[in-house]
DRENPAGU-419031 format. One record per residue: x, y, z of N, C-alpha, C in turn. Coordinates in steps of 0.1 Angstrom, whole numbers, plus 5000, padded with zeros to 4 digits. Example, Ala and Ser with C-alpha at 12.3 -4.5 7.8 and 13.67 -1.06 7.14 Angstrom:
2
{site {5132, 4943, 5078}, {5123, 4955, 5078}, {5132, 4967, 5078}}
{site {5128, 4978, 5071}, {5137, 4989, 5071}, {5129, 5000, 5079}}
end
This chain:
303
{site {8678, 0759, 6730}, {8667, 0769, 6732}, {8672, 0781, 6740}}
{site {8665, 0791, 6732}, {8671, 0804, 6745}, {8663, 0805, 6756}}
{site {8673, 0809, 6765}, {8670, 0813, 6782}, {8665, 0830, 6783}}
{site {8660, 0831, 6782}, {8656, 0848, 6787}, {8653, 0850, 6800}}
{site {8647, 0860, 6799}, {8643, 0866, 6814}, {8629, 0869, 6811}}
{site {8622, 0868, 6822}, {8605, 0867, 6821}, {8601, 0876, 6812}}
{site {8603, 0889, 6823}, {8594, 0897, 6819}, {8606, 0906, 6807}}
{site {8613, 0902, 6802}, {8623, 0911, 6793}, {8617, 0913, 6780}}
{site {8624, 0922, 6769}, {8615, 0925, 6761}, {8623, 0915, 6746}}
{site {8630, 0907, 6753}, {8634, 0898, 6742}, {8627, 0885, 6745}}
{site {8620, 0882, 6757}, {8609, 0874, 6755}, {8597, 0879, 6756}}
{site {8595, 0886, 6751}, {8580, 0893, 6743}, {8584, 0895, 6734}}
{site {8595, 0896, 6722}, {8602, 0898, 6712}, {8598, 0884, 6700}}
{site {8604, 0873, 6714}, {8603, 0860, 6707}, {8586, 0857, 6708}}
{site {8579, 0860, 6714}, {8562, 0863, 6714}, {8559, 0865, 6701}}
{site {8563, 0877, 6696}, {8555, 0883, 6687}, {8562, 0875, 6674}}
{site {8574, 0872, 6676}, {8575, 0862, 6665}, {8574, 0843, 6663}}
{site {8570, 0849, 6673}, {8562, 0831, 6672}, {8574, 0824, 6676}}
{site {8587, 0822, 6685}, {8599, 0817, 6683}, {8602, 0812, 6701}}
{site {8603, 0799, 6697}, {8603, 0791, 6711}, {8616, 0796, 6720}}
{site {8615, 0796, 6734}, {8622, 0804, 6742}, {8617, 0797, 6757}}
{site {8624, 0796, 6766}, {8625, 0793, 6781}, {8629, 0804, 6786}}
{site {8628, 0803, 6799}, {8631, 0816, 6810}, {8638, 0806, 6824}}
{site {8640, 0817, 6831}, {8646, 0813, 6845}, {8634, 0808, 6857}}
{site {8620, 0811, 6850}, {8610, 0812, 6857}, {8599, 0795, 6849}}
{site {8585, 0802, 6852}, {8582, 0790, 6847}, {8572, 0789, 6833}}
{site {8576, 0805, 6829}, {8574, 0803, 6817}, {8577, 0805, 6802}}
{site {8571, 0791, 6793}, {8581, 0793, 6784}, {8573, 0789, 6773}}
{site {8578, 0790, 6757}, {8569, 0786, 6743}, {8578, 0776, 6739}}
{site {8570, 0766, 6731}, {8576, 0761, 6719}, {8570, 0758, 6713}}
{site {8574, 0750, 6698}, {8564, 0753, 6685}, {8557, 0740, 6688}}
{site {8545, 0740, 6677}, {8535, 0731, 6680}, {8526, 0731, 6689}}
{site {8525, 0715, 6690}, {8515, 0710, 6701}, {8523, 0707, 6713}}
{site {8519, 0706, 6726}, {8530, 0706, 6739}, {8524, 0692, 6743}}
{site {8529, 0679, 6742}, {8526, 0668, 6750}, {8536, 0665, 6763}}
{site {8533, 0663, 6772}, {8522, 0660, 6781}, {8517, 0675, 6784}}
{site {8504, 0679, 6790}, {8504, 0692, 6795}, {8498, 0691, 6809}}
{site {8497, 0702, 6814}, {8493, 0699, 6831}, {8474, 0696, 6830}}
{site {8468, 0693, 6844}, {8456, 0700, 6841}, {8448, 0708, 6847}}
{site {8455, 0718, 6845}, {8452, 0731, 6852}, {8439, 0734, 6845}}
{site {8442, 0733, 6828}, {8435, 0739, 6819}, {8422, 0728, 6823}}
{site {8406, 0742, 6823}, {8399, 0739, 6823}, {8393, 0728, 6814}}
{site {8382, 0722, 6814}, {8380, 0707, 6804}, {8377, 0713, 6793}}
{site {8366, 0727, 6788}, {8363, 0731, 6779}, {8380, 0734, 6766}}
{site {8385, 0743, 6778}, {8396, 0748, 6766}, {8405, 0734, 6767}}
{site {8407, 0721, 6775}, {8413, 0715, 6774}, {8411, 0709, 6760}}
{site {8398, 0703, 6758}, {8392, 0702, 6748}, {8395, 0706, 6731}}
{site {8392, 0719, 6735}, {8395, 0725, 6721}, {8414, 0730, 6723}}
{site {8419, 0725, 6727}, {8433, 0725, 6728}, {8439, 0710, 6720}}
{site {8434, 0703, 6724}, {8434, 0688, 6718}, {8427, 0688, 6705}}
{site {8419, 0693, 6704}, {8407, 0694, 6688}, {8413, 0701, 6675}}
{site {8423, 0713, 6687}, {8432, 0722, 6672}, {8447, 0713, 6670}}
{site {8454, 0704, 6679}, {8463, 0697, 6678}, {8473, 0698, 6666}}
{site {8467, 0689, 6655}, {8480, 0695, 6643}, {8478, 0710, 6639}}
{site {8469, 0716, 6643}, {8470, 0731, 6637}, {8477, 0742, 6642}}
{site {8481, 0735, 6658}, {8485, 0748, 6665}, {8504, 0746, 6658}}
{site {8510, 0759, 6660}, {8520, 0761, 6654}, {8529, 0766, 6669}}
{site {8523, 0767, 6677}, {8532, 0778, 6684}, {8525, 0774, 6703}}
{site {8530, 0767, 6711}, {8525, 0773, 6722}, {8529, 0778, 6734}}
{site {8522, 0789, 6745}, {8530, 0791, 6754}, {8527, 0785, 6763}}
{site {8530, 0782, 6774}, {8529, 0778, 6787}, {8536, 0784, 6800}}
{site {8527, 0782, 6812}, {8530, 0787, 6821}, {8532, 0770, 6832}}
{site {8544, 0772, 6842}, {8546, 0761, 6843}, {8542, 0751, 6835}}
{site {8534, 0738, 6834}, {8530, 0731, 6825}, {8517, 0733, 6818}}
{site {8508, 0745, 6817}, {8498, 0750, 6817}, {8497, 0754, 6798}}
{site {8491, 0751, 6789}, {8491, 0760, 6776}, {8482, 0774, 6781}}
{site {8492, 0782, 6782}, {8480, 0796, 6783}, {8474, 0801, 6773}}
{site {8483, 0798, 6757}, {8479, 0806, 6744}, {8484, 0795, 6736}}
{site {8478, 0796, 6723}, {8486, 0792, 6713}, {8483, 0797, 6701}}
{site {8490, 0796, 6690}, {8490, 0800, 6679}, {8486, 0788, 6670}}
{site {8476, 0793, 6658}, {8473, 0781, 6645}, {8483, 0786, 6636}}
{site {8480, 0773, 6632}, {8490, 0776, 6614}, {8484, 0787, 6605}}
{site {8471, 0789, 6611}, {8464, 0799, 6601}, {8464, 0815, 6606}}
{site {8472, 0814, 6617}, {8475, 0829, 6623}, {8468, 0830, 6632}}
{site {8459, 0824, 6636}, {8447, 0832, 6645}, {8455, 0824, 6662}}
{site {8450, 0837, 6670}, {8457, 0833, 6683}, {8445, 0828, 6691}}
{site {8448, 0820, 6699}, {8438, 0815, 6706}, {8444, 0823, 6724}}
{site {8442, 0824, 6731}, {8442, 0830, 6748}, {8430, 0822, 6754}}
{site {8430, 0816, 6761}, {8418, 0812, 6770}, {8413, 0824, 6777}}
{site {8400, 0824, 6784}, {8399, 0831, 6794}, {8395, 0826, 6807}}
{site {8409, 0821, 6813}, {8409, 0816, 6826}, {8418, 0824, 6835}}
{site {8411, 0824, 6846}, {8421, 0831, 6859}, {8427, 0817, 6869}}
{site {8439, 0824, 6865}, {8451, 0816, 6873}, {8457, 0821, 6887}}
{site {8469, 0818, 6890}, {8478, 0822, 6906}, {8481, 0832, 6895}}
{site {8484, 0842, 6906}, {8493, 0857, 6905}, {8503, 0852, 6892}}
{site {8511, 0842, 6899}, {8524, 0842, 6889}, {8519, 0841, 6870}}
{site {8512, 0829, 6872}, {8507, 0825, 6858}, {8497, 0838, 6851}}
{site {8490, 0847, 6862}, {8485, 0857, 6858}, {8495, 0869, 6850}}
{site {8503, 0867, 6857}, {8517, 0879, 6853}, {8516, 0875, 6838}}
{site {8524, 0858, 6833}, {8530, 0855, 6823}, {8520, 0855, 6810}}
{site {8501, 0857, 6814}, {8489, 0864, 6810}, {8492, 0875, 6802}}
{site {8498, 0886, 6815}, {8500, 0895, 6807}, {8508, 0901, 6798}}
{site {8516, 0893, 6791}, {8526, 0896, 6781}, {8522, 0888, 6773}}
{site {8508, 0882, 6769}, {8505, 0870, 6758}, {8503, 0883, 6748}}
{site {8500, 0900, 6748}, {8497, 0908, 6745}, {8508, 0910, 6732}}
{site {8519, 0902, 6730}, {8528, 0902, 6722}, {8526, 0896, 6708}}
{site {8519, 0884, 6711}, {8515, 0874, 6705}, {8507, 0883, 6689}}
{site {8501, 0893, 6695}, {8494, 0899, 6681}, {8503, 0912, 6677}}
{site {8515, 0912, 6680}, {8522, 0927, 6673}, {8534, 0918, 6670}}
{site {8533, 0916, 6655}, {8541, 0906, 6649}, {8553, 0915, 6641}}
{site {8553, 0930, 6640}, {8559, 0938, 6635}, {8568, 0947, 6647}}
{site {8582, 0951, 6642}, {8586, 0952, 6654}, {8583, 0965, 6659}}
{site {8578, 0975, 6649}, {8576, 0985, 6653}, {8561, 0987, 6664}}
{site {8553, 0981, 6667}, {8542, 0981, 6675}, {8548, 0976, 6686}}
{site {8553, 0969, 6688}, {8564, 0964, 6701}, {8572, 0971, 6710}}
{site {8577, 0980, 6698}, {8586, 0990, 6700}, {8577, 1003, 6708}}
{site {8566, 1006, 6702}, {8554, 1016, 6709}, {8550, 1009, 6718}}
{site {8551, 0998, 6724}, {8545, 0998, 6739}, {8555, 0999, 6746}}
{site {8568, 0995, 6741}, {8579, 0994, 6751}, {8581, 1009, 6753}}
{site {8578, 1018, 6745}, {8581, 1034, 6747}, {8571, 1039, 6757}}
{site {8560, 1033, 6759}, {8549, 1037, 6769}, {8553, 1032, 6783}}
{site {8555, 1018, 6782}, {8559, 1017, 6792}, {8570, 1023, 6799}}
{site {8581, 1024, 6794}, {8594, 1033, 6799}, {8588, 1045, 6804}}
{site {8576, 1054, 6796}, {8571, 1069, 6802}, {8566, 1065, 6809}}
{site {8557, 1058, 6815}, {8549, 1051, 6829}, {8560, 1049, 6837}}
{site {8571, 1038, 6837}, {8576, 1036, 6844}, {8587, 1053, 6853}}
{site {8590, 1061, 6843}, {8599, 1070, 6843}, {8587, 1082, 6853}}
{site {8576, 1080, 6848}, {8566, 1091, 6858}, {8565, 1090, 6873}}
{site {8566, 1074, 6875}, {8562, 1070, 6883}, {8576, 1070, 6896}}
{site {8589, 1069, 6887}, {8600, 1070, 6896}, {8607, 1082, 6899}}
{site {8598, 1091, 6889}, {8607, 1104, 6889}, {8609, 1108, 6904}}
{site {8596, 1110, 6910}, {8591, 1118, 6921}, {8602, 1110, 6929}}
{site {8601, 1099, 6929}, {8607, 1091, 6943}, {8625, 1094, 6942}}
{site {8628, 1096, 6928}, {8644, 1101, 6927}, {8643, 1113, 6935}}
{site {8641, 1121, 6928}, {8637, 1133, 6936}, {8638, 1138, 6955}}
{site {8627, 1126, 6957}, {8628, 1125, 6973}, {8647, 1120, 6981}}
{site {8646, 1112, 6970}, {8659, 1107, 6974}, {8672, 1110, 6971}}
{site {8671, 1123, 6965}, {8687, 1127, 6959}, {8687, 1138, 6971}}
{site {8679, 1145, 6977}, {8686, 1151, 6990}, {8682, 1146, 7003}}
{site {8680, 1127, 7003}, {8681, 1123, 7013}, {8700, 1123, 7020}}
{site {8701, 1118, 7034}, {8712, 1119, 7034}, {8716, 1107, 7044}}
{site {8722, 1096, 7040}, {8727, 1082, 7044}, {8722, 1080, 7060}}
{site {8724, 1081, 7066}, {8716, 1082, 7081}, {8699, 1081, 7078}}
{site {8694, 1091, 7072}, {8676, 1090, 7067}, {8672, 1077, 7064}}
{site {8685, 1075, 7049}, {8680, 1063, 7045}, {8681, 1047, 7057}}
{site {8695, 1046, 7063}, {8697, 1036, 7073}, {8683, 1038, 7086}}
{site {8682, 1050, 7085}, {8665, 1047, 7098}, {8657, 1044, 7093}}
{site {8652, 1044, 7079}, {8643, 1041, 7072}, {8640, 1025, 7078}}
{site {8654, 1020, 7070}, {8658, 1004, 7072}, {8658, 0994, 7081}}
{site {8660, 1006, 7095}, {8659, 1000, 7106}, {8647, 0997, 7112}}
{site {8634, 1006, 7103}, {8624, 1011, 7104}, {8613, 0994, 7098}}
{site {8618, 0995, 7085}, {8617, 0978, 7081}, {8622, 0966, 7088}}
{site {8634, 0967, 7094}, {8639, 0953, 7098}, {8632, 0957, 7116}}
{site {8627, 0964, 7122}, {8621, 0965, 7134}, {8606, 0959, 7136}}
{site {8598, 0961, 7124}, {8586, 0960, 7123}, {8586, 0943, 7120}}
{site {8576, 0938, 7127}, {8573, 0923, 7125}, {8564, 0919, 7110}}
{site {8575, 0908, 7103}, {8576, 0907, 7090}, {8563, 0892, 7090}}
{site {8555, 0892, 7081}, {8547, 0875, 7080}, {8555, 0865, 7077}}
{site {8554, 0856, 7087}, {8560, 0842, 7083}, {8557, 0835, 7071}}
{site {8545, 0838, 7069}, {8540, 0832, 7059}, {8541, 0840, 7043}}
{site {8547, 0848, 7039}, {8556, 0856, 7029}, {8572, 0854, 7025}}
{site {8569, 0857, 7012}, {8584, 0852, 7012}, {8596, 0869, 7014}}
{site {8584, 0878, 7016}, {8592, 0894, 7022}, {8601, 0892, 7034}}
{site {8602, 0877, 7043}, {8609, 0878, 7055}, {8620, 0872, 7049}}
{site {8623, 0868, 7035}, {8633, 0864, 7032}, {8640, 0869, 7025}}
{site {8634, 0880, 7022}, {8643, 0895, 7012}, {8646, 0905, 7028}}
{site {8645, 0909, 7032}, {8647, 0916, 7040}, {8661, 0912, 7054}}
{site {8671, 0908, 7042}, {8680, 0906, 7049}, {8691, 0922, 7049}}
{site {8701, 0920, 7059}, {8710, 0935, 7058}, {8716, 0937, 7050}}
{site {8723, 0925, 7043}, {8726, 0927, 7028}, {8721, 0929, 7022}}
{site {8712, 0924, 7017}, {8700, 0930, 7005}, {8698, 0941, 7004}}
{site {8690, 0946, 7020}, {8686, 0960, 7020}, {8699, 0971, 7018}}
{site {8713, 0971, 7019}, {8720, 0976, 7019}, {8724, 0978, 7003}}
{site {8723, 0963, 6997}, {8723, 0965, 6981}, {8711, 0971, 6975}}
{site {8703, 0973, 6980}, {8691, 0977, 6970}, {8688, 0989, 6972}}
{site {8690, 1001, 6984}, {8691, 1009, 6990}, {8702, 1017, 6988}}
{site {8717, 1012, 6988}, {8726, 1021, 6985}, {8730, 1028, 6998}}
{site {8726, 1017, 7011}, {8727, 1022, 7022}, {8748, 1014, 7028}}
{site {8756, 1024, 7032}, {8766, 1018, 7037}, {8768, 1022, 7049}}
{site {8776, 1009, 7055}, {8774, 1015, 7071}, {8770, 1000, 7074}}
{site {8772, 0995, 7088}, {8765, 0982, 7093}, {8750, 0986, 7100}}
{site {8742, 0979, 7098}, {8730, 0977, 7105}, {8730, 0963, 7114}}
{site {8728, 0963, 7124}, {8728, 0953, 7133}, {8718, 0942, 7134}}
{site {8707, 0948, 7131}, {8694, 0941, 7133}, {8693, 0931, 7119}}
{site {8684, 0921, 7119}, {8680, 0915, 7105}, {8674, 0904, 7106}}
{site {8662, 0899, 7096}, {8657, 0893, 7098}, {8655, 0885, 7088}}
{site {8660, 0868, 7089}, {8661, 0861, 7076}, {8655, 0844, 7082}}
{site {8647, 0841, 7070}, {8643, 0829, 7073}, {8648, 0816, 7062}}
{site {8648, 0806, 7064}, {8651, 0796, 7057}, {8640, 0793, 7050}}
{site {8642, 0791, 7035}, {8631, 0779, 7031}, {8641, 0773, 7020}}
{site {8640, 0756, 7023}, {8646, 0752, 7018}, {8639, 0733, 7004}}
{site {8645, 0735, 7001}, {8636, 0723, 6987}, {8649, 0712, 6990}}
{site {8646, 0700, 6995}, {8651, 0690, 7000}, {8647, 0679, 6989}}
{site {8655, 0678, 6978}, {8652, 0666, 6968}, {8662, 0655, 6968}}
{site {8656, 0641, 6968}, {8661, 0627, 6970}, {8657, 0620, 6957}}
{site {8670, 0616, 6953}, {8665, 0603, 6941}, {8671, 0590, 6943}}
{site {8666, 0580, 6935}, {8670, 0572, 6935}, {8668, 0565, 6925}}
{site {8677, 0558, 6915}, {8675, 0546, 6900}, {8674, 0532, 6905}}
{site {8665, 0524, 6902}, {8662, 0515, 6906}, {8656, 0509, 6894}}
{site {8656, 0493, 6895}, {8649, 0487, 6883}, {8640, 0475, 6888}}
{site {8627, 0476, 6885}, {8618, 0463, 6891}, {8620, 0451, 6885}}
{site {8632, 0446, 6875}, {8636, 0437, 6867}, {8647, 0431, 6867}}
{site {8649, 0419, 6869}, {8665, 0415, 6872}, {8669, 0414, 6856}}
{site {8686, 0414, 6862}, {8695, 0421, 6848}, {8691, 0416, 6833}}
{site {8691, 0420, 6822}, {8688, 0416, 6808}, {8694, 0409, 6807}}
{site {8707, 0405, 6814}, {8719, 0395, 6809}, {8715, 0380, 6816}}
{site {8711, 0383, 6820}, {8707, 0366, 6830}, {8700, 0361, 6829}}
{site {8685, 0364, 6827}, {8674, 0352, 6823}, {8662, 0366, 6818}}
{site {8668, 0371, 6812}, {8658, 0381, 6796}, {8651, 0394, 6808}}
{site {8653, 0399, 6817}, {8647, 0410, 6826}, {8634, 0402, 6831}}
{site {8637, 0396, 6839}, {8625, 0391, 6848}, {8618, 0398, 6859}}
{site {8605, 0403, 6859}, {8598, 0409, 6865}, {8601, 0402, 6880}}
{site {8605, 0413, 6890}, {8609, 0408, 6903}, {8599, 0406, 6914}}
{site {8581, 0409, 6913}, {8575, 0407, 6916}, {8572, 0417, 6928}}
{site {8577, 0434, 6923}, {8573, 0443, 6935}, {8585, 0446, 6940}}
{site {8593, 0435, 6938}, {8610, 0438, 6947}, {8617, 0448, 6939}}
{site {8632, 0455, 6941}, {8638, 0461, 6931}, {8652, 0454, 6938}}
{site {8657, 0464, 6922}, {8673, 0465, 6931}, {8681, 0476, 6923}}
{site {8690, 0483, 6932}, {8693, 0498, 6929}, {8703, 0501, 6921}}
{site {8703, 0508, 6912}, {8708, 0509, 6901}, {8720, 0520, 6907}}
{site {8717, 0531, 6915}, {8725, 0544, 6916}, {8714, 0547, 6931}}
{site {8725, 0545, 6943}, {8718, 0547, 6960}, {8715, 0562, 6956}}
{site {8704, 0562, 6965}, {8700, 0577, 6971}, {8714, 0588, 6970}}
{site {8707, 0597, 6964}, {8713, 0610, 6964}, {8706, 0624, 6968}}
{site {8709, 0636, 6978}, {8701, 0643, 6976}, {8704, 0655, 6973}}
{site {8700, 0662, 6974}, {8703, 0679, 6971}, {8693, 0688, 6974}}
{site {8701, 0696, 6978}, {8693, 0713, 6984}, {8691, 0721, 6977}}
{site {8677, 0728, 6978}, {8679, 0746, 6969}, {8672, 0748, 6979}}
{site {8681, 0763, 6979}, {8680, 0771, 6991}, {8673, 0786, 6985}}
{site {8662, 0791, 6990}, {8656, 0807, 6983}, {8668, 0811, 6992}}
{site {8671, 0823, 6979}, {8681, 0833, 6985}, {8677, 0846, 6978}}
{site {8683, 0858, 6986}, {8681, 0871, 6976}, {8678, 0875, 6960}}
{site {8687, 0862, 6952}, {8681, 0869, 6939}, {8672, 0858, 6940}}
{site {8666, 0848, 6946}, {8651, 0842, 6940}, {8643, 0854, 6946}}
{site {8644, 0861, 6955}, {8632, 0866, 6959}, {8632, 0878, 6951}}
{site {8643, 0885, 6945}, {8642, 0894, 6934}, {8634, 0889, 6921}}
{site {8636, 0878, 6917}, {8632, 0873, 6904}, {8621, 0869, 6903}}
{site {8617, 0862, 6918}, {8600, 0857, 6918}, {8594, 0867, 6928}}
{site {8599, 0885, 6929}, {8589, 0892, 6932}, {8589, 0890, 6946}}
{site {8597, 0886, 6956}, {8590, 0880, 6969}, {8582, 0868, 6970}}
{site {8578, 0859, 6958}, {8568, 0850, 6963}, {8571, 0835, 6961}}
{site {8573, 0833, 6974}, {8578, 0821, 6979}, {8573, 0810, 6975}}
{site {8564, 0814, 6972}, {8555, 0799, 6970}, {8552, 0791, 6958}}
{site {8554, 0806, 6945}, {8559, 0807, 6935}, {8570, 0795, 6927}}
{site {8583, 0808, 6938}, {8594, 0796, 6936}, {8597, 0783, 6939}}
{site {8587, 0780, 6948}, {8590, 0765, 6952}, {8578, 0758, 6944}}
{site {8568, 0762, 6936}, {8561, 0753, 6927}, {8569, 0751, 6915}}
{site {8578, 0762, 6913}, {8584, 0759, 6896}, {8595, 0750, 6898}}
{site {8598, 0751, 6913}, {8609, 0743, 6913}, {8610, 0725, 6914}}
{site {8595, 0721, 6925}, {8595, 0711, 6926}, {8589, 0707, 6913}}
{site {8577, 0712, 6903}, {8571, 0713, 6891}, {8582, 0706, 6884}}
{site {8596, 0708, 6886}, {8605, 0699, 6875}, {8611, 0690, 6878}}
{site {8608, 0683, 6887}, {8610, 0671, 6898}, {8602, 0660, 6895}}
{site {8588, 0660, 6888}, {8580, 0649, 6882}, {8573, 0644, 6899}}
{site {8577, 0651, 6908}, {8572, 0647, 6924}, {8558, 0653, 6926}}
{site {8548, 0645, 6918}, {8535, 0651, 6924}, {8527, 0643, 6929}}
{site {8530, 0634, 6939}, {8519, 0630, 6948}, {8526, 0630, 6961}}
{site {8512, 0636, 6967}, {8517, 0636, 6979}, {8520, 0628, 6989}}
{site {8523, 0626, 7004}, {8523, 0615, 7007}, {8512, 0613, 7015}}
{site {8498, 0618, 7021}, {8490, 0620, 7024}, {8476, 0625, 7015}}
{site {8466, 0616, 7011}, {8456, 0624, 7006}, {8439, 0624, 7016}}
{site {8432, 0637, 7020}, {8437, 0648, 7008}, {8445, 0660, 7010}}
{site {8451, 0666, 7004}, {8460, 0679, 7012}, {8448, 0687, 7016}}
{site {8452, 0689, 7034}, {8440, 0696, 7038}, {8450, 0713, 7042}}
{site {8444, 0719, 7049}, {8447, 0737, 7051}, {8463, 0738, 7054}}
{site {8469, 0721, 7063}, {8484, 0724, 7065}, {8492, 0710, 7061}}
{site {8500, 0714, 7055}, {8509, 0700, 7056}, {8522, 0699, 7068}}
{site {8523, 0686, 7079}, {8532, 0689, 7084}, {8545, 0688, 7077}}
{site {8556, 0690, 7086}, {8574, 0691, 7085}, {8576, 0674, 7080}}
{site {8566, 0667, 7082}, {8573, 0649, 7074}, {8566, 0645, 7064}}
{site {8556, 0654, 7061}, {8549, 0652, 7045}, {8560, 0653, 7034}}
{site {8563, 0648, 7021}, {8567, 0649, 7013}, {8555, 0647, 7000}}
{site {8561, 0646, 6986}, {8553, 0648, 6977}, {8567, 0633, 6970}}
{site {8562, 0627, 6959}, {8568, 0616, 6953}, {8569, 0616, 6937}}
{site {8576, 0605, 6930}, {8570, 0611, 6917}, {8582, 0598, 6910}}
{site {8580, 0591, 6898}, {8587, 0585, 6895}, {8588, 0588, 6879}}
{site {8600, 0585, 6874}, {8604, 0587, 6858}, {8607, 0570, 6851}}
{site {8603, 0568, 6842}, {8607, 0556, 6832}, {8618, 0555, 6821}}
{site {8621, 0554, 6821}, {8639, 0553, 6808}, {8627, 0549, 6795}}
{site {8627, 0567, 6792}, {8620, 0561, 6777}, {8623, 0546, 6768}}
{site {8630, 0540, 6773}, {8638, 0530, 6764}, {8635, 0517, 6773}}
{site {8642, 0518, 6784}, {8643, 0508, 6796}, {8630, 0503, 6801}}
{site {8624, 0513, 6805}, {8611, 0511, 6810}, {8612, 0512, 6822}}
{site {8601, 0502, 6832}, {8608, 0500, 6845}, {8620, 0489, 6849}}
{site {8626, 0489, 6836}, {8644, 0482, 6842}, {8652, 0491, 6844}}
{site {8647, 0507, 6843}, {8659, 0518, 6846}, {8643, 0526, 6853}}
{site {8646, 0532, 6865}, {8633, 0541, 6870}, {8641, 0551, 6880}}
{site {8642, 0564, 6878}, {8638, 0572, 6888}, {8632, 0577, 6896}}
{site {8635, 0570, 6913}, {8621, 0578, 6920}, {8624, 0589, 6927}}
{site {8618, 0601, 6930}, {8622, 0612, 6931}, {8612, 0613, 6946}}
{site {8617, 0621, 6957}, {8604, 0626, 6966}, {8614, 0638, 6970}}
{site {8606, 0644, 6979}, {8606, 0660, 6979}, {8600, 0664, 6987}}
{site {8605, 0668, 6999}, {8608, 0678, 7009}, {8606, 0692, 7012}}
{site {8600, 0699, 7020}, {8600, 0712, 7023}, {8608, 0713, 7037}}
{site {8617, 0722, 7035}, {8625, 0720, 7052}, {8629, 0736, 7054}}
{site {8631, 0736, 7067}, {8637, 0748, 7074}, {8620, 0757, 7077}}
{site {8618, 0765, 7070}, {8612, 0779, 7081}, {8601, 0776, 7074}}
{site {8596, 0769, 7062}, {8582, 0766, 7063}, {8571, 0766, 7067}}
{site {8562, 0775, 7068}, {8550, 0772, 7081}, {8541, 0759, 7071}}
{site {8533, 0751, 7077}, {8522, 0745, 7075}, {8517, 0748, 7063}}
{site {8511, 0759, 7062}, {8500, 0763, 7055}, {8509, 0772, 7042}}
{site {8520, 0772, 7043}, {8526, 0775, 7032}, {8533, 0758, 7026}}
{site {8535, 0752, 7028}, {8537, 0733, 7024}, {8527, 0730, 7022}}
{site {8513, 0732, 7027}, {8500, 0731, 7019}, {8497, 0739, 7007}}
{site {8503, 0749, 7002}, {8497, 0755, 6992}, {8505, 0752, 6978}}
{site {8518, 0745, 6984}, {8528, 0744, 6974}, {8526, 0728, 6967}}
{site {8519, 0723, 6981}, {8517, 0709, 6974}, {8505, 0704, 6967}}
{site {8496, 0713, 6969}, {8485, 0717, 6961}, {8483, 0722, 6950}}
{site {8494, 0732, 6943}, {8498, 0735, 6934}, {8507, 0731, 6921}}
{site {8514, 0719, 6932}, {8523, 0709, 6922}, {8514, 0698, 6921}}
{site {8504, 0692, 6924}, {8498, 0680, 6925}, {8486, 0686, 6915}}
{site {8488, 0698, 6912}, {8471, 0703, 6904}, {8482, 0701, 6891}}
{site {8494, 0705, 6888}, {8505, 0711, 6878}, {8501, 0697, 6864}}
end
């Protein structure tokens, strides 16, 4: 399946032609019906999501969410539900979905380029008889001012960044960068002793481990906060979202989660069952506040 980029105009391309596609982000189409789906989606459209079943030909989703789909008979379905920012964004490109010809495609893309081009002229302008000193006080002017902990702007706003994105050379001294980091643990385990010995005998709650604990880090770094816009929170739902880790270890998630809460989540060997099981939990570590590990685990636990 192809990889695109969100907001690019070859995934709104693959939109208008009805043609299943993934992104780097968390949202993506494929044809048909989408089993399992999250339940974000309200009961009503859940409903009639389930009711159109063999008819739908096409659907999109946002993390595990059906936003839209397509029937075999052409007609588009869109819910009208308000979502997070992010899933709101991937809303607004469902607008593809009915300009099935390339040339109507091609006329918005031309509008938007004159929008975009109106909008940046002036600011070139300002900036072609800036002169490198202007621009580095500017910067100094950003990295001086106290940034929210709770945004993911304190993690773009490093001196590299600003230096790449600005076109500013020269060292800046000052800078301000925060950690947030996604701390994932698995483990294969089977609640059945071996098939070879006496037919997989249920161990009675006990296991024994197939493949010890392993873990691994993702770290937000400058191009996540390019790609998810600055929003932290964003990237760490799409990311733990593909971890199968949605329960938490405390219910119910109240305004903060502390630094030793995790979220859990286990997988079955389509085949094996529980003689082959992945259990997965998942971590929030480094600069985290509270109340941002509450919103993420609220968000993957709704997913």
């Amino acid at each position: 399946m192809r990889k695109l980029a969100t907001r690019s105009w070859a995934a709104r391309e693959a939109l208008a032609h009805h043609e299943p596609f993934d992104t780097y982000g968390a949202f993506r189409a494929v044809d048909g019906y989408c089993l399992p789906f999250g339940a974000r989606l309200p009961p009503e459209w859940r409903e009639r999501y389930k009711a159109d079943g063999d008819e739908i030909a096409y659907t999109v989703l946002s993390y595990q969410t059906p936003i839209a789909w397509v029937l075999r008979s052409g007609v588009v379905v869109i819910p009208t539900v308000k979502y997070s920012r992010t899933t709101t964004g991937h809303q607004g490109l469902l607008y593809a979905l009915h300009t099935r010809d390339d040339n109507s495609l091609s006329v918005v893309a031309q509008m938007e380029r004159l929008i975009r081009g109106r909008g940046t002229r002036g600011r070139d302008e300002r900036l072609r008889g800036a002169q490198s000193g202007d621009i580095l006080a500017r910067i100094d002017d950003v990295l001086s001012r106290p940034v929210p902990v709770n945004s993911g702007e304190s993690a773009i706003y490093t001196v590299d960044y600003l230096e790449r994105k600005h076109g500013a050379r020269g060292r800046v001294e000052a800078g301000v960068t925060m950690s947030y980091t996604i701390e994932i643990t698995r483990a294969v385990v089977s609640y059945r002793t071996p098939v070879g010995t006496d037919g997989g005998q249920w161990l009675d709650g006990e296991f024994r481990t197939l493949q010890p604990e392993f873990t691994t880090r993702e770290t937000y770094d400058e191009d996540d906060a390019e790609l998810w816009e600055g929003d932290v929170i964003a990237w760490a739902v799409d990311r733990v979202g593909r971890t199968d880790a949605i329960e938490p270890s405390a219910y119910p998630i109240g305004d903060t989660v502390p630094a030793h809460g995790w979220l859990s989540g286990r997988y079955e060997d389509p085949y094996e069952g529980d003689n082959k099981v992945t259990e997965t939990s998942v971590r929030l570590t480094g600069d985290w506040s509270p109340q941002q590990r509450a919103e993420v685990f609220r968000a993957v636990s709704r997913s």
